[in-house]
C-alpha positions in Angstrom: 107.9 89.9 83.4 106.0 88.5 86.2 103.2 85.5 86.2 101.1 87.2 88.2 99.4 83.5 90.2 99.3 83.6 93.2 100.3 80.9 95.9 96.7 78.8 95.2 97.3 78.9 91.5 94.8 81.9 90.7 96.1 83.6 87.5 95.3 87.2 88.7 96.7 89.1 85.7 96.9 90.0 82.6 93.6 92.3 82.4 90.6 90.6 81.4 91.1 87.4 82.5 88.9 88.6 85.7 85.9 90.2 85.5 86.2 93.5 87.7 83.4 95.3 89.1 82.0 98.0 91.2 79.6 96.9 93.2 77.4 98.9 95.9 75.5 97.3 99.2 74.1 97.7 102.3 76.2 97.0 105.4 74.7 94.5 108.1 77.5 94.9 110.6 75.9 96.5 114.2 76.7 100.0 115.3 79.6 99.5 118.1 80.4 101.9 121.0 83.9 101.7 122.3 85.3 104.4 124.9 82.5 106.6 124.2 83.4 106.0 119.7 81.2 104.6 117.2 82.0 102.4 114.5 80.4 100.8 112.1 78.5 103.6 110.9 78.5 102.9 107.4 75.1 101.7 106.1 76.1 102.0 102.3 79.0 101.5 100.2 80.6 101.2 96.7 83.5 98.8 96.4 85.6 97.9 93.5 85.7 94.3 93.5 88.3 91.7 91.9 91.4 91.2 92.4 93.0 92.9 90.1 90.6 95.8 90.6 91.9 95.8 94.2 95.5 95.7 93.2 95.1 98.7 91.4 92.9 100.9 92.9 94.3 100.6 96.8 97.7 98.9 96.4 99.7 100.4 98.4 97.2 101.6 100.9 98.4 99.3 104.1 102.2 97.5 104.0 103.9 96.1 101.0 106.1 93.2 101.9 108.6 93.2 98.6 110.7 95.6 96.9 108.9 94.5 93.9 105.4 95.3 95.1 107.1 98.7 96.5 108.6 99.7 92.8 104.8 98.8 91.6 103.2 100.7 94.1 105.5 103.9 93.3 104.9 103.7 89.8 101.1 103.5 90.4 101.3 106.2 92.3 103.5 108.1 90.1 101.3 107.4 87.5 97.7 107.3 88.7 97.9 109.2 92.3 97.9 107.8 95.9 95.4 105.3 96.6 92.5 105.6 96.4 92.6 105.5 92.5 89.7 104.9 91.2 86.2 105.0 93.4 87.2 108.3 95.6 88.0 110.3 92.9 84.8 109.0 90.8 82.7 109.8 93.9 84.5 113.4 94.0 83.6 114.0 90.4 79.8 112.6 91.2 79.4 114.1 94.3 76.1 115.4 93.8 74.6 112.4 91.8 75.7 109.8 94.4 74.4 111.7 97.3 70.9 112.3 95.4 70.6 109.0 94.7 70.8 107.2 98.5 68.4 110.3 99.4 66.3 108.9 96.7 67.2 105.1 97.8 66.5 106.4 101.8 63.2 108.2 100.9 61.5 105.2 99.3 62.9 102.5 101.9 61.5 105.5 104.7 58.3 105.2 102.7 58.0 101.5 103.0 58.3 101.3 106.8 56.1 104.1 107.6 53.2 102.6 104.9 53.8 99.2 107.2 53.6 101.1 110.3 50.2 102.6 109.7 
C-alpha cells in the first residue's frame, strides 16, 4: 500500500528493482584511544549493502520516527527476529568457515610483508 520512494525520488521497493549484496572489506579507519578505550578495532567486515537490504536486515536497530515504520518493524521482528536478521545469524551458522578464512586471508597478507622485509 505504500510507494516505497523516498524524498529524492529513489524507488527503493518492490524487491528486485535494487541489486542487494553482501559485501566484505577491510577497514582504513585508525585505532582511537579515548579514556584509556579503543575503538576502531575492526579490520574486517561483512556488510549487507542496498537499501532495501538495510531495511530489512537492521530496521529497527536505532529509532523509528513513524507509527508505520514501528508496525513494520514489529512485524519483521515478529516474523524474522530482532535485528540483526540476516548477516549475524549467517555468521553464527558459519562460524567456523568465516573465522578459517581471515586466518587464511591474515596468513598470506603476514606472508607478503615478512617476504618484503627480508
Amino acid at each position: 500500500g505504500r510507494n516505497w520512494t523516498t524524498k529524492s525520488g529513489f524507488q527503493m521497493l518492490p524487491w528486485g528493482i535494487v541489486q542487494d549484496t553482501v559485501v566484505a572489506g577491510v577497514s582504513g579507519k585508525k585505532v582511537r584511544e579515548f579514556s584509556g578505550f579503543l575503538t576502531n578495532l575492526a579490520t574486517f567486515y561483512v556488510r549487507f549493502q542496498g537499501p532495501t537490504a538495510t531495511l530489512f536486515d537492521m530496521g529497527g536497530k536505532g529509532k523509528v520516527p513513524t507509527p508505520q515504520g514501528n508496525q513494520m518493524v514489529k512485524a519483521l521482528s515478529e516474523r524474522f527476529r530482532a535485528p540483526s536478521r540476516v548477516l549475524w545469524p549467517a555468521y553464527e551458522r558459519n562460524q567456523e568457515n568465516v573465522e578459517g578464512a581471515v586466518k587464511e586471508l591474515v596468513d598470506g597478507l603476514m606472508a607478503r610483508v615478512q617476504k618484503e622485509l627480508d
